[in-house]
C-alpha positions in Angstrom: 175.2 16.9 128.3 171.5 15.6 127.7 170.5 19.3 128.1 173.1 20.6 125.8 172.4 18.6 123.1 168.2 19.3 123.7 169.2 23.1 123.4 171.0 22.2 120.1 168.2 20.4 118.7 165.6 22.9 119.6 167.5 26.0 118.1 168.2 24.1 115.2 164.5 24.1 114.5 164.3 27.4 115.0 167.2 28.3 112.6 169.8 28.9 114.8 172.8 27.7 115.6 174.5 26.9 119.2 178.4 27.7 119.0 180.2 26.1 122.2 183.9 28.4 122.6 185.2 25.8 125.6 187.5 23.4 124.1 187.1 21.5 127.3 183.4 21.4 127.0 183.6 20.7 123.0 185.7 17.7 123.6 183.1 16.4 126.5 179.9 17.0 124.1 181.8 15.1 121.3 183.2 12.2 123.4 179.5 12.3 125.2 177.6 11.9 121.6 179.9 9.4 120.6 179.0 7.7 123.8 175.2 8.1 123.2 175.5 7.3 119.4 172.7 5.0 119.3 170.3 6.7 121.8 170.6 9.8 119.6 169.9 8.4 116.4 166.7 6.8 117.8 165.9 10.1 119.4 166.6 11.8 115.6 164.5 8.9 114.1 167.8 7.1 112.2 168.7 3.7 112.4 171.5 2.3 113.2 172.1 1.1 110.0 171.8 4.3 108.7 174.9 5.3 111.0 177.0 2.3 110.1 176.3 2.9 106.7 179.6 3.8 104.7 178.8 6.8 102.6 180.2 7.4 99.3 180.6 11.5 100.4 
């Protein structure tokens, strides 16, 4: 999923978008990022404090 979500992040800077049509595969990716929560927000340069954070949104 590592891969997936590099693919993501790379087209993102390029303006695109990734759309994933496998609900078997979106529910993987989603459990996966939950998963990797903390990993990714170092990886994206957040804290985790940032993602605990209760937003007024």
């Amino acid at each position: 999923m590592h891969i997936y979500w590099r693919i993501q992040q790379d087209l993102n800077c390029l303006g695109e978008k990734i759309i994933f049509h496998d609900p078997g595969f979106i529910r993987r990716f989603r459990q996966w990022t939950r998963k990797n929560a903390a990993g990714l927000a170092v990886a994206e340069g957040f804290s985790l404090e940032d993602m605990l954070r209760t937003s007024l949104n």
